[in-house]
mmCIF file of the N, C-alpha and C atoms, coordinates in Angstrom:
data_MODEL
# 
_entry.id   MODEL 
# 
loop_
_atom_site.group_PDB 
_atom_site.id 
_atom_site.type_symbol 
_atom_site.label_atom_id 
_atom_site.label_alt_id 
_atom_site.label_comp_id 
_atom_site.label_asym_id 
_atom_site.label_entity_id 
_atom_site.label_seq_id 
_atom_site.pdbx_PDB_ins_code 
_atom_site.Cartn_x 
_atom_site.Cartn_y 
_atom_site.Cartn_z 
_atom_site.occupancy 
_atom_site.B_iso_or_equiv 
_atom_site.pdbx_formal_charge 
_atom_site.auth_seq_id 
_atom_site.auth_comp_id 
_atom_site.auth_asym_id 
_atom_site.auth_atom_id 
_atom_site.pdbx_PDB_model_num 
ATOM 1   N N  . UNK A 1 1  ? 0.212   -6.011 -7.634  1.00 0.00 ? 1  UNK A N  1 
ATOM 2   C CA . UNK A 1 1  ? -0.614  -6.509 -6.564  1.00 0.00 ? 1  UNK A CA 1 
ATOM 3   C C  . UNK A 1 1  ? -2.067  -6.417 -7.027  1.00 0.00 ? 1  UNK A C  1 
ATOM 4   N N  . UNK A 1 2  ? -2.530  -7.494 -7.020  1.00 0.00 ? 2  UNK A N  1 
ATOM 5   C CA . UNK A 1 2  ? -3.922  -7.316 -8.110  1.00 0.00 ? 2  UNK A CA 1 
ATOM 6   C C  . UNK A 1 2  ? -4.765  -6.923 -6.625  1.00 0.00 ? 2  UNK A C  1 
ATOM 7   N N  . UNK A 1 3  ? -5.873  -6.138 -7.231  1.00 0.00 ? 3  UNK A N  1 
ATOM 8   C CA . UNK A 1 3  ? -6.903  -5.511 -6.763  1.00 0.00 ? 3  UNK A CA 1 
ATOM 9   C C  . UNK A 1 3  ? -6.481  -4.536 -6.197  1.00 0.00 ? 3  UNK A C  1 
ATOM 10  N N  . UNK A 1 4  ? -5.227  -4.363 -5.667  1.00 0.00 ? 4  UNK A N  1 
ATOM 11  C CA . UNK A 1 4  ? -5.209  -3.139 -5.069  1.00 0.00 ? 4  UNK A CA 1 
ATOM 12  C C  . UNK A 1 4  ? -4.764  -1.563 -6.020  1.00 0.00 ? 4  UNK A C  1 
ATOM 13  N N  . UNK A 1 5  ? -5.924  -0.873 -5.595  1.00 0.00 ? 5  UNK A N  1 
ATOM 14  C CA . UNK A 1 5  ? -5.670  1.093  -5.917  1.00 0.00 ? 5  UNK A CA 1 
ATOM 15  C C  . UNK A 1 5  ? -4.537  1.745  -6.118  1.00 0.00 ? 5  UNK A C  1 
ATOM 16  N N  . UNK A 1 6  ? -4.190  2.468  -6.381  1.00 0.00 ? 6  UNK A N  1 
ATOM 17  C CA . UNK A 1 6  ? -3.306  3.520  -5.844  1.00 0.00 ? 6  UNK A CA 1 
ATOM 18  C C  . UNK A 1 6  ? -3.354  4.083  -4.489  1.00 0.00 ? 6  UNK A C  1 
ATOM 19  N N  . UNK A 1 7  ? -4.812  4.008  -4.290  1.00 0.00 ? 7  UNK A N  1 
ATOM 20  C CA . UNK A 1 7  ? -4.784  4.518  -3.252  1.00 0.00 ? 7  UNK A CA 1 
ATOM 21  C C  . UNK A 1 7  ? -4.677  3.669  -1.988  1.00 0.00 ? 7  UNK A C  1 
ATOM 22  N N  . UNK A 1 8  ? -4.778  1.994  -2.649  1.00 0.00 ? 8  UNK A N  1 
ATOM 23  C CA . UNK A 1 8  ? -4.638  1.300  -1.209  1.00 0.00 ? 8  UNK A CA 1 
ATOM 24  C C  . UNK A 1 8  ? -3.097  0.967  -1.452  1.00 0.00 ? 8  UNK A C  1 
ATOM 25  N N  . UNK A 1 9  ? -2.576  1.142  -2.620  1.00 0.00 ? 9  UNK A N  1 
ATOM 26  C CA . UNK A 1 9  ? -1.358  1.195  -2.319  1.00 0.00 ? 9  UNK A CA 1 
ATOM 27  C C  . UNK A 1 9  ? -0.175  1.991  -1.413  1.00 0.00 ? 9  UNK A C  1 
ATOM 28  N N  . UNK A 1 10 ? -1.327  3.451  -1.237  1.00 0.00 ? 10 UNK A N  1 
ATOM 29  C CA . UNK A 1 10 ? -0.524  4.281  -0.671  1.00 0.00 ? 10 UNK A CA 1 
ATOM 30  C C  . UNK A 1 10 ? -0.836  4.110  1.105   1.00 0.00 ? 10 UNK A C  1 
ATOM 31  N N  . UNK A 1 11 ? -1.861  3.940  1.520   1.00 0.00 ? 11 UNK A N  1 
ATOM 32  C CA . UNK A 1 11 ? -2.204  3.358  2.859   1.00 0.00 ? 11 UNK A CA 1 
ATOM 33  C C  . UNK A 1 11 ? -1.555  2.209  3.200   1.00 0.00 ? 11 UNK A C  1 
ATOM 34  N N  . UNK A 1 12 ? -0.515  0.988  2.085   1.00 0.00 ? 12 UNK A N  1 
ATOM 35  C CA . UNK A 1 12 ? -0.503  0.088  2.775   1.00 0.00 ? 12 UNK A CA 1 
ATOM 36  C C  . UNK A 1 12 ? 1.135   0.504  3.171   1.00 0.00 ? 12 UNK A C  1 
ATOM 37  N N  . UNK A 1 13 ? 1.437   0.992  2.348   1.00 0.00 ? 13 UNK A N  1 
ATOM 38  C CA . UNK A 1 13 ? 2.880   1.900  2.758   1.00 0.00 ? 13 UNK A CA 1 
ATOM 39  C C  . UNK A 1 13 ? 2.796   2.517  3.948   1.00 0.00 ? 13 UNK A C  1 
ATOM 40  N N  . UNK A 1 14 ? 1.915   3.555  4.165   1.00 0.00 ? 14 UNK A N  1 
ATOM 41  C CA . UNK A 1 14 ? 2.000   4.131  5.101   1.00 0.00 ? 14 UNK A CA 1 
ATOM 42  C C  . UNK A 1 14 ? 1.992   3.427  6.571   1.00 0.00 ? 14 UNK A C  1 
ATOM 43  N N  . UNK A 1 15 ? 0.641   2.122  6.326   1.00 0.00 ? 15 UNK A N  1 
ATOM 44  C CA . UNK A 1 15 ? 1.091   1.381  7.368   1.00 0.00 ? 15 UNK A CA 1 
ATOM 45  C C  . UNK A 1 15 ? 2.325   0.611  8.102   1.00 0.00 ? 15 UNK A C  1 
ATOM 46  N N  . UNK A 1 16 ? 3.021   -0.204 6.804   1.00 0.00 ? 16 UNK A N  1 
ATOM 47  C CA . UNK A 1 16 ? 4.151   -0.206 6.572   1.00 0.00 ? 16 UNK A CA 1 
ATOM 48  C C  . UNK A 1 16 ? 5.199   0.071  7.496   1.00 0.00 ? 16 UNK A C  1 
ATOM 49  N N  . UNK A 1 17 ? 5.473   1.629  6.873   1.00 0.00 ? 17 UNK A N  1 
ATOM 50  C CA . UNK A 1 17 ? 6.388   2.393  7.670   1.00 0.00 ? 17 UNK A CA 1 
ATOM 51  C C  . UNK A 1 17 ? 5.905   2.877  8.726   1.00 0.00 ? 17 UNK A C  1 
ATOM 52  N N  . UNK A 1 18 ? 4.884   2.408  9.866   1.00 0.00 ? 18 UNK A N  1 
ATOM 53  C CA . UNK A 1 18 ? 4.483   2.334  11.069  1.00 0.00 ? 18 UNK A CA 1 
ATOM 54  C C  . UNK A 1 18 ? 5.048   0.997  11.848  1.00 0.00 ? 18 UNK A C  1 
ATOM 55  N N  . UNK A 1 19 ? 5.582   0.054  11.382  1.00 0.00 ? 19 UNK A N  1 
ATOM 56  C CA . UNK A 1 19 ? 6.370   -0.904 12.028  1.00 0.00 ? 19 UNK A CA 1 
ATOM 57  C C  . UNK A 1 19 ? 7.355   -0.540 12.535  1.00 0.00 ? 19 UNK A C  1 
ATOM 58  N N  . UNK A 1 20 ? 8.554   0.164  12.098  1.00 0.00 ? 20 UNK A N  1 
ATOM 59  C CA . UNK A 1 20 ? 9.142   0.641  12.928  1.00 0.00 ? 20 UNK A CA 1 
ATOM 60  C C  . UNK A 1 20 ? 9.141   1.672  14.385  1.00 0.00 ? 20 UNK A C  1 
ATOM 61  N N  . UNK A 1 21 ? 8.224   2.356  14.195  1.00 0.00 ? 21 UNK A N  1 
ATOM 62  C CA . UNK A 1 21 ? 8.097   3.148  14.704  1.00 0.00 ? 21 UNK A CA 1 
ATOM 63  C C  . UNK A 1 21 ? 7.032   2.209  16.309  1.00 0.00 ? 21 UNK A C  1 
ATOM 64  N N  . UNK A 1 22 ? 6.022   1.760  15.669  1.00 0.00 ? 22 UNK A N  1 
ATOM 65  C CA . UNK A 1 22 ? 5.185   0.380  16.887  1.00 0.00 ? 22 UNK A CA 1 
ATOM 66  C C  . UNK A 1 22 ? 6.584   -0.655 17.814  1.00 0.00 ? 22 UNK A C  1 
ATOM 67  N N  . UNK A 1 23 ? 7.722   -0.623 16.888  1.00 0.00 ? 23 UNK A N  1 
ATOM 68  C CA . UNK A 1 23 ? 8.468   -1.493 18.017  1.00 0.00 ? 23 UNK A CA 1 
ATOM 69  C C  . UNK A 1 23 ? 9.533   -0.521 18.717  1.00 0.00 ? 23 UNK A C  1 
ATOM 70  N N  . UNK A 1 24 ? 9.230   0.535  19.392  1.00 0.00 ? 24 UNK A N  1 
ATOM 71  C CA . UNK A 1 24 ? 9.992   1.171  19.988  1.00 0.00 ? 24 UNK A CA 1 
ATOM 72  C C  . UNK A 1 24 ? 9.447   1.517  21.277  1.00 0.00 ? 24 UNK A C  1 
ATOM 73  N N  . UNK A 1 25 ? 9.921   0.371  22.303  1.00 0.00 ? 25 UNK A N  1 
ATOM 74  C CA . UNK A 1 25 ? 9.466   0.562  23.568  1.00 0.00 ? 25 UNK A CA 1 
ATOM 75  C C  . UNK A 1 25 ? 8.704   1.740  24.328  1.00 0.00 ? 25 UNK A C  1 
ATOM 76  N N  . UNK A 1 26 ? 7.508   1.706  24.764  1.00 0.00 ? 26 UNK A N  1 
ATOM 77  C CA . UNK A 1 26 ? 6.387   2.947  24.923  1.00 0.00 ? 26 UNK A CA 1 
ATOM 78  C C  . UNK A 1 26 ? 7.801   3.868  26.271  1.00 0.00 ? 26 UNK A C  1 
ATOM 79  N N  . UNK A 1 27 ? 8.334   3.268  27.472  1.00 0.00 ? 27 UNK A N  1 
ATOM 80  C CA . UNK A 1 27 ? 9.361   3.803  28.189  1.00 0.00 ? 27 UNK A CA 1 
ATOM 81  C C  . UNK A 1 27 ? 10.449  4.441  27.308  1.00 0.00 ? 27 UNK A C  1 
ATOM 82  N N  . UNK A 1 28 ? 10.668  4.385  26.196  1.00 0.00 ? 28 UNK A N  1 
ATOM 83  C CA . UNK A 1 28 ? 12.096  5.006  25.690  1.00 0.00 ? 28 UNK A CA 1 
ATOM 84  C C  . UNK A 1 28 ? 11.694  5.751  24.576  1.00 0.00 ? 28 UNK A C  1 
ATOM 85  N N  . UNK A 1 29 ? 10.525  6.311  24.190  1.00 0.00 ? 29 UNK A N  1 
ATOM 86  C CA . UNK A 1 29 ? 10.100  6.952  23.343  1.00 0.00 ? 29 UNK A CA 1 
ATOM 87  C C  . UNK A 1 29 ? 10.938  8.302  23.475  1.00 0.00 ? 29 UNK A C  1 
ATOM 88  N N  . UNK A 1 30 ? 10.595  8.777  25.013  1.00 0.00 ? 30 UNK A N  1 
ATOM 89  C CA . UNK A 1 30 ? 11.179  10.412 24.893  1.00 0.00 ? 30 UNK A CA 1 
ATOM 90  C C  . UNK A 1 30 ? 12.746  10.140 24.398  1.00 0.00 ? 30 UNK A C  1 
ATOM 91  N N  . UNK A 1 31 ? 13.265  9.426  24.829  1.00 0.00 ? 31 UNK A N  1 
ATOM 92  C CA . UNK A 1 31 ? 14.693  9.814  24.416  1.00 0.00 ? 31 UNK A CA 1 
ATOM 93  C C  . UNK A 1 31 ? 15.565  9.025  23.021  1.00 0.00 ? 31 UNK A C  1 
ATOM 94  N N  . UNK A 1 32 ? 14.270  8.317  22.399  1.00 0.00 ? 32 UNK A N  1 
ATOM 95  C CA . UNK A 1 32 ? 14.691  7.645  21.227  1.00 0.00 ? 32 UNK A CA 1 
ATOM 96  C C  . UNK A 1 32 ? 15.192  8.775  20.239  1.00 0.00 ? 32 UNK A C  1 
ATOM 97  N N  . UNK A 1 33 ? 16.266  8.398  19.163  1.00 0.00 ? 33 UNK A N  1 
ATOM 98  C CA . UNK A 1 33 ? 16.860  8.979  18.201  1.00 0.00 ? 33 UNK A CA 1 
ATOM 99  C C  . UNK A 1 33 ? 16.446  8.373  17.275  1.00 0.00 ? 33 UNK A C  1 
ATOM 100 N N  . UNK A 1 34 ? 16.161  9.278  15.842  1.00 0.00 ? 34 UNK A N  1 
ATOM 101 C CA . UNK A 1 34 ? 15.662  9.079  14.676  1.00 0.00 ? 34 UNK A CA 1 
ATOM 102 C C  . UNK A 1 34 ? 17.335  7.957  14.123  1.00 0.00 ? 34 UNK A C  1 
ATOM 103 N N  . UNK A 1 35 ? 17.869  7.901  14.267  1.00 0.00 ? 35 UNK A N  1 
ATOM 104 C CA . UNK A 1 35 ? 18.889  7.345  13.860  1.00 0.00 ? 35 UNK A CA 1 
ATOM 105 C C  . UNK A 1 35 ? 19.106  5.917  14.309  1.00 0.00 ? 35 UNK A C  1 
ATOM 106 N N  . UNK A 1 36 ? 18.320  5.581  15.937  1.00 0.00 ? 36 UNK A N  1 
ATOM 107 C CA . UNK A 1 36 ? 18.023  4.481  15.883  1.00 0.00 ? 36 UNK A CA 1 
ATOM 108 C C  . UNK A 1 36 ? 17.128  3.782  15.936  1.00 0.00 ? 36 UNK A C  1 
ATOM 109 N N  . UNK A 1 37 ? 16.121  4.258  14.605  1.00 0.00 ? 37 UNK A N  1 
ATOM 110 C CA . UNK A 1 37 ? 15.132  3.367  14.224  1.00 0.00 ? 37 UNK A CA 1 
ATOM 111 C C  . UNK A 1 37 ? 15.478  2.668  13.117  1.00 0.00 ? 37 UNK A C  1 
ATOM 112 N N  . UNK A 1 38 ? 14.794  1.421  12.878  1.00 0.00 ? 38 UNK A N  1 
ATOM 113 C CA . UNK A 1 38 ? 15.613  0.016  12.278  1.00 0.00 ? 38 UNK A CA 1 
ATOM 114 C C  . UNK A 1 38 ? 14.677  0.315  11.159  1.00 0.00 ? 38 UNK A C  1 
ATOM 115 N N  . UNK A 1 39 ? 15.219  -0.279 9.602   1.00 0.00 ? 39 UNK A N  1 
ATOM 116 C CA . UNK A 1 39 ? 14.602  0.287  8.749   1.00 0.00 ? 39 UNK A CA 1 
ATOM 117 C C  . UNK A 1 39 ? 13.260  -0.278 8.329   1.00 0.00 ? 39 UNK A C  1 
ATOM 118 N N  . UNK A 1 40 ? 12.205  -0.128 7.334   1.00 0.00 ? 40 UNK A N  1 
ATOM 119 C CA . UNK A 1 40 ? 10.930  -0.848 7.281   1.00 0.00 ? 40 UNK A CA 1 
ATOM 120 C C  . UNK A 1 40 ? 11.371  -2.126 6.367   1.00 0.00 ? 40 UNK A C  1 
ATOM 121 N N  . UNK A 1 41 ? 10.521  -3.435 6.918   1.00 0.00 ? 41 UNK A N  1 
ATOM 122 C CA . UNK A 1 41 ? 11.586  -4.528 5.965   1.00 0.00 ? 41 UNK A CA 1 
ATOM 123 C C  . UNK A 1 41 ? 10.219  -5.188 5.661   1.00 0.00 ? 41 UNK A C  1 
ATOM 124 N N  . UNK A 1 42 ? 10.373  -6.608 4.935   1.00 0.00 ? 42 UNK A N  1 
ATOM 125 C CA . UNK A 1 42 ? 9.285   -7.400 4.145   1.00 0.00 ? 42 UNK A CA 1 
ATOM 126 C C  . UNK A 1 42 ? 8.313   -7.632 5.288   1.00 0.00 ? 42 UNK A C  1 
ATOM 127 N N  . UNK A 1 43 ? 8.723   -7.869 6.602   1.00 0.00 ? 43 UNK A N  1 
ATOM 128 C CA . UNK A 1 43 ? 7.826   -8.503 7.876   1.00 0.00 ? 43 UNK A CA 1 
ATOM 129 C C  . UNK A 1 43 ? 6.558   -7.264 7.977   1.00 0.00 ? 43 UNK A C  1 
ATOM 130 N N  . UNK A 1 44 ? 7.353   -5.735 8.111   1.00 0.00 ? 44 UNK A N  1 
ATOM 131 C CA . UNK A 1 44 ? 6.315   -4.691 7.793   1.00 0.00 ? 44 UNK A CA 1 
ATOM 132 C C  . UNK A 1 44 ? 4.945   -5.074 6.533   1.00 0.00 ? 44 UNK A C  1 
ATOM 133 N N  . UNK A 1 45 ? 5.814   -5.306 5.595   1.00 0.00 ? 45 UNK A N  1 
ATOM 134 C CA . UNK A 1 45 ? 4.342   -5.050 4.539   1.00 0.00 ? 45 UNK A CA 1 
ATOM 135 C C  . UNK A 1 45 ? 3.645   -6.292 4.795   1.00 0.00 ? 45 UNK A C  1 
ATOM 136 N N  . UNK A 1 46 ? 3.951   -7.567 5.346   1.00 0.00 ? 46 UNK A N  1 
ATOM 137 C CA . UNK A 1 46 ? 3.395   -8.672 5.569   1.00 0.00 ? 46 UNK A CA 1 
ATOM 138 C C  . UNK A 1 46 ? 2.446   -8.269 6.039   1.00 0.00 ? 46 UNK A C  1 
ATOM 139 N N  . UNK A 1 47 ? 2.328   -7.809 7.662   1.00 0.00 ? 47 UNK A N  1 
ATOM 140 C CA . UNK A 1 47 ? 1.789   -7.430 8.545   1.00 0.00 ? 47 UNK A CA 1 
ATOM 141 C C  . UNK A 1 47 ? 0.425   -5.895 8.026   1.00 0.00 ? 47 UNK A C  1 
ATOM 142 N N  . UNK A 1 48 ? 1.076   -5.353 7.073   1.00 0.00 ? 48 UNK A N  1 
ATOM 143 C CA . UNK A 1 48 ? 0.475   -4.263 6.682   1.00 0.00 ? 48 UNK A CA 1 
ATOM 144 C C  . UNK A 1 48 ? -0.457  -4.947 5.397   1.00 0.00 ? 48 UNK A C  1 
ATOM 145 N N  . UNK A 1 49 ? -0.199  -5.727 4.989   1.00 0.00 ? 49 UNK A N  1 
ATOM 146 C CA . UNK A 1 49 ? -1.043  -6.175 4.039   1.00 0.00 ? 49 UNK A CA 1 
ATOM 147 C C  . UNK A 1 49 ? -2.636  -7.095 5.280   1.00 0.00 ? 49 UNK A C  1 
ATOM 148 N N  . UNK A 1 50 ? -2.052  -7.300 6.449   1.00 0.00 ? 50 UNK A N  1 
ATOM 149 C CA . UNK A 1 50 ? -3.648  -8.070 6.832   1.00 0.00 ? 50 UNK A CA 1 
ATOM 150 C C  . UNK A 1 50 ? -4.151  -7.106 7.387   1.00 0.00 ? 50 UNK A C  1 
ATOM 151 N N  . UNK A 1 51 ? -3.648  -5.387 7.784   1.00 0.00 ? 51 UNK A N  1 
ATOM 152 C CA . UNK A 1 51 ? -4.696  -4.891 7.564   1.00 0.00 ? 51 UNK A CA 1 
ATOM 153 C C  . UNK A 1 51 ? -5.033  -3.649 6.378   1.00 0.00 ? 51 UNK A C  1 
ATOM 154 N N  . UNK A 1 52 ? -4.592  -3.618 5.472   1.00 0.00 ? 52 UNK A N  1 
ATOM 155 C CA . UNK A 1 52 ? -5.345  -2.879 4.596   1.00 0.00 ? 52 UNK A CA 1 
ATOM 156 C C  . UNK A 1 52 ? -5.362  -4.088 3.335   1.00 0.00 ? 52 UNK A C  1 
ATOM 157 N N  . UNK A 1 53 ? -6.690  -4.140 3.233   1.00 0.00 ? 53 UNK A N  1 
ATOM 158 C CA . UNK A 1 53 ? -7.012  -4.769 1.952   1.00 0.00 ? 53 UNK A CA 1 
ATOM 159 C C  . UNK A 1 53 ? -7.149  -4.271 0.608   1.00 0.00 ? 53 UNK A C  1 
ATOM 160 N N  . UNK A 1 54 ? -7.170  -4.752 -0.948  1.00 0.00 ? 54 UNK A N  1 
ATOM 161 C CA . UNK A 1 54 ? -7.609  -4.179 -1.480  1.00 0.00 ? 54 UNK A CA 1 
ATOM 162 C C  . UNK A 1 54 ? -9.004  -4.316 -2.189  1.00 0.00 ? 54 UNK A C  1 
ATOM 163 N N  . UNK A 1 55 ? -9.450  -2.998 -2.793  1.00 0.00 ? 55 UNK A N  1 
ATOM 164 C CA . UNK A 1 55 ? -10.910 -2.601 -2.732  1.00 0.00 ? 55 UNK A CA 1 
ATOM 165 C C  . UNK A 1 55 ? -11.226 -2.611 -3.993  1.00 0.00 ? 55 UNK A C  1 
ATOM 166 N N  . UNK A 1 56 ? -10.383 -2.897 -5.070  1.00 0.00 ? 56 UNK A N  1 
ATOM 167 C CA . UNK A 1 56 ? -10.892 -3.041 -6.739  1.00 0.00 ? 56 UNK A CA 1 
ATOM 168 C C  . UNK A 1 56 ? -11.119 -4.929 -7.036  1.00 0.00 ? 56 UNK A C  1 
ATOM 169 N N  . UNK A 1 57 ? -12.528 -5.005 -7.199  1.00 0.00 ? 57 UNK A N  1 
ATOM 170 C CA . UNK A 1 57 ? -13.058 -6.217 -7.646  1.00 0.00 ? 57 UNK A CA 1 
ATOM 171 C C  . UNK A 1 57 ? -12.421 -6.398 -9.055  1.00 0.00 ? 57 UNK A C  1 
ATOM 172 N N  . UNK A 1 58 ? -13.040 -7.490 -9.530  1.00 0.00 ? 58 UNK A N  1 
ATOM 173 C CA . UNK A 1 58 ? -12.807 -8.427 -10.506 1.00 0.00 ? 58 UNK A CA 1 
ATOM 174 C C  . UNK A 1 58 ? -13.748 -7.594 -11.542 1.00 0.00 ? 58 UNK A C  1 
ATOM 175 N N  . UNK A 1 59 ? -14.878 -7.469 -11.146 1.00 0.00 ? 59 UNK A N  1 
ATOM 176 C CA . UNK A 1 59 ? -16.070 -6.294 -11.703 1.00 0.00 ? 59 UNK A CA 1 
ATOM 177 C C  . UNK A 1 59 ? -15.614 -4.924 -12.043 1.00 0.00 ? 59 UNK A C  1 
ATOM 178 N N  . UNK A 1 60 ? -15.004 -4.125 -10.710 1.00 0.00 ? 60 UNK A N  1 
ATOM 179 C CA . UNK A 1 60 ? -14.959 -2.809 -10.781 1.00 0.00 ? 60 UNK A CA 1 
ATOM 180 C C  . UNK A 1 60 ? -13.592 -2.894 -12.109 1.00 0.00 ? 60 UNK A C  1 
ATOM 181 N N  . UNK A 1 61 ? -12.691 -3.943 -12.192 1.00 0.00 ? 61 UNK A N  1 
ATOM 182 C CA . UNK A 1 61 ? -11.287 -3.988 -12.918 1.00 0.00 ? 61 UNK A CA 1 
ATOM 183 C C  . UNK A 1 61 ? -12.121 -4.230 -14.490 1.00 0.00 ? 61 UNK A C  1 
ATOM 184 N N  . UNK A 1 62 ? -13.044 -5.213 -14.652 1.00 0.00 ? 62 UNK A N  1 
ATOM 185 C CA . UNK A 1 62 ? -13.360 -5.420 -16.134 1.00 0.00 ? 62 UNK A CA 1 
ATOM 186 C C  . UNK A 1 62 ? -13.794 -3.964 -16.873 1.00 0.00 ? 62 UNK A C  1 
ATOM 187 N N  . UNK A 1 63 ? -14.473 -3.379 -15.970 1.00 0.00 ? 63 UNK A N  1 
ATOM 188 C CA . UNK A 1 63 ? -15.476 -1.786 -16.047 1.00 0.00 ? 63 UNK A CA 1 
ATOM 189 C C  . UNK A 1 63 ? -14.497 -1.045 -16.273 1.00 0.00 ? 63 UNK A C  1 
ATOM 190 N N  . UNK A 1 64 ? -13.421 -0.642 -15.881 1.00 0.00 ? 64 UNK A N  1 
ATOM 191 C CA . UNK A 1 64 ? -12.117 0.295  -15.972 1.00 0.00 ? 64 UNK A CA 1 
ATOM 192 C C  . UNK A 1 64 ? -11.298 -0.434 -17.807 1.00 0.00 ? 64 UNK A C  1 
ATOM 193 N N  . UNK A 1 65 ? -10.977 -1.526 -17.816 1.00 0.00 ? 65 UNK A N  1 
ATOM 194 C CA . UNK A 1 65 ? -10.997 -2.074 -18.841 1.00 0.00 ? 65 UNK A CA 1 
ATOM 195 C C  . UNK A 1 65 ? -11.579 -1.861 -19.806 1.00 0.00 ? 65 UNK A C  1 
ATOM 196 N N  . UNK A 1 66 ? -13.259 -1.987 -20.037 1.00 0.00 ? 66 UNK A N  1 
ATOM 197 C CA . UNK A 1 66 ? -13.954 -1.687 -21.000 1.00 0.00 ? 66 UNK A CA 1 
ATOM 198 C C  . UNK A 1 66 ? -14.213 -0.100 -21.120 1.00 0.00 ? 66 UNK A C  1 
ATOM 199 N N  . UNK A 1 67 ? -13.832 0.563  -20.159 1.00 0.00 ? 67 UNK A N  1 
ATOM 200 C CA . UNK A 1 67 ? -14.202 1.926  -20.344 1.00 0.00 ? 67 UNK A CA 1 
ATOM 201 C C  . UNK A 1 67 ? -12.703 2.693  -21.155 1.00 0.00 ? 67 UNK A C  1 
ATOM 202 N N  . UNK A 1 68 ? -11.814 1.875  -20.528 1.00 0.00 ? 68 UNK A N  1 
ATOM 203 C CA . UNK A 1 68 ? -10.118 2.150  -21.287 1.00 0.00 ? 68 UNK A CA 1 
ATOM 204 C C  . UNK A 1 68 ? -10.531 1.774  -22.522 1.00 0.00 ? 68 UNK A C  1 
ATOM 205 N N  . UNK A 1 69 ? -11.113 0.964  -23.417 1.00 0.00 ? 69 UNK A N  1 
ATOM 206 C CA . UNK A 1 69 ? -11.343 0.614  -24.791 1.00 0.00 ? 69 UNK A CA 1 
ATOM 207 C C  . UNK A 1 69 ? -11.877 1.229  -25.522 1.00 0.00 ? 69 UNK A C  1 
ATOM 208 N N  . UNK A 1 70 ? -12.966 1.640  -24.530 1.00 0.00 ? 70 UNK A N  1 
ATOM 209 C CA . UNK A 1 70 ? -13.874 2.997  -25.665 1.00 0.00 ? 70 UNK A CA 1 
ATOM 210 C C  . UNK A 1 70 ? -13.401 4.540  -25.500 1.00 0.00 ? 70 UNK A C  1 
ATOM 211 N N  . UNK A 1 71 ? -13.059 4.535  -24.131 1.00 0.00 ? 71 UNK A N  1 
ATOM 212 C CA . UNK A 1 71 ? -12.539 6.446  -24.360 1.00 0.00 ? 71 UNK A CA 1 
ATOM 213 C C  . UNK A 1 71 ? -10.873 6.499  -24.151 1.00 0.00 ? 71 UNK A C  1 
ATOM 214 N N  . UNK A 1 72 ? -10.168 5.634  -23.578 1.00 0.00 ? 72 UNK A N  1 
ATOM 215 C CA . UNK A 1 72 ? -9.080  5.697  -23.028 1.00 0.00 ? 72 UNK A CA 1 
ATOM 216 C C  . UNK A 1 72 ? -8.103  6.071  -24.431 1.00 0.00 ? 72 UNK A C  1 
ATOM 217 N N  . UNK A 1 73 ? -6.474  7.110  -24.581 1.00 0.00 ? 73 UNK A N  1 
ATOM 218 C CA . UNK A 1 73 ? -6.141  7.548  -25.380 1.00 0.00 ? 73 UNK A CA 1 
ATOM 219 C C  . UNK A 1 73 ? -5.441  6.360  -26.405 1.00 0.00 ? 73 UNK A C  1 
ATOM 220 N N  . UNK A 1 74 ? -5.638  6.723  -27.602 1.00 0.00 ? 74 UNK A N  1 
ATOM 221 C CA . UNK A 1 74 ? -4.809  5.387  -28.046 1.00 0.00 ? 74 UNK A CA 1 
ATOM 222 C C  . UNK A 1 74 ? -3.554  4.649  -27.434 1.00 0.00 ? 74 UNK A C  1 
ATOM 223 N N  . UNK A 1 75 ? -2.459  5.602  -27.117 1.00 0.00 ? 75 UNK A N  1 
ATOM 224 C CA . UNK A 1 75 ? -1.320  5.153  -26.546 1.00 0.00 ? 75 UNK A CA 1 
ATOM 225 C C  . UNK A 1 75 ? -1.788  3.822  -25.592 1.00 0.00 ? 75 UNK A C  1 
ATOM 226 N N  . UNK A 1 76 ? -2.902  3.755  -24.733 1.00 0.00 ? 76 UNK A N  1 
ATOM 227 C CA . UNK A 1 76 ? -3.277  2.702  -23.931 1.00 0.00 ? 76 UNK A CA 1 
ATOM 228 C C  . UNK A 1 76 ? -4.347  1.861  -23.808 1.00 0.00 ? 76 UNK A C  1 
ATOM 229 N N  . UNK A 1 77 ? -4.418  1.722  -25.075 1.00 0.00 ? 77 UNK A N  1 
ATOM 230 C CA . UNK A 1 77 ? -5.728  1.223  -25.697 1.00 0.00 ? 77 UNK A CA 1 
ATOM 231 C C  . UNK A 1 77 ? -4.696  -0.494 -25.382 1.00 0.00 ? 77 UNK A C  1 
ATOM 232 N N  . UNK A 1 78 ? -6.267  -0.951 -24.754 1.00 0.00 ? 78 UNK A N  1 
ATOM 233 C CA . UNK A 1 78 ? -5.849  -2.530 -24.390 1.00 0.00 ? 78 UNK A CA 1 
ATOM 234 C C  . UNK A 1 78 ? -5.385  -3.415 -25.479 1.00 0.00 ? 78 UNK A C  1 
ATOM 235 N N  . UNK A 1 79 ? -4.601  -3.834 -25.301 1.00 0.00 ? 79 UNK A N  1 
ATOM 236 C CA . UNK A 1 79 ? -3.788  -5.364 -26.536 1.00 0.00 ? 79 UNK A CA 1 
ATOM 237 C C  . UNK A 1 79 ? -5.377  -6.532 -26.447 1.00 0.00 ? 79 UNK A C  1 
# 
């Protein structure tokens, strides 16, 4: 997923797996069972992708790049 972090990777998950949990009628909360919540599917990350964006430019990615070339360990030294 270009531009996105690790770390917006991990927020967009988390949002994610808040879909299930948002479609469970606000009246049947107290007596809902973990067993019948429906699992997180593609419609989740759809939805979770318009709101967390990602935050690594085209700029901040070349800079990580050129900085991987000069100090980064050989094993991952750019092709």
């Amino acid at each position: 997923m270009t531009g996105y972090s690790g770390s917006d990777l991990h927020y967009l998950c988390q949002e994610a797996s808040m879909g299930p949990i948002r479609d469970i009628p606000v009246d049947e909360l107290e007596f809902f069972s973990h067993d019948q919540m429906r699992p997180v599917n593609v419609s989740d990350f759809e939805y979770a992708m318009t709101q967390v964006r990602a935050s690594v430019g085209k700029d901040d990615l070349d800079g990580y790049v050129k900085w991987n070339e000069s100090f980064g360990s050989l094993g991952n030294k750019a092709q």
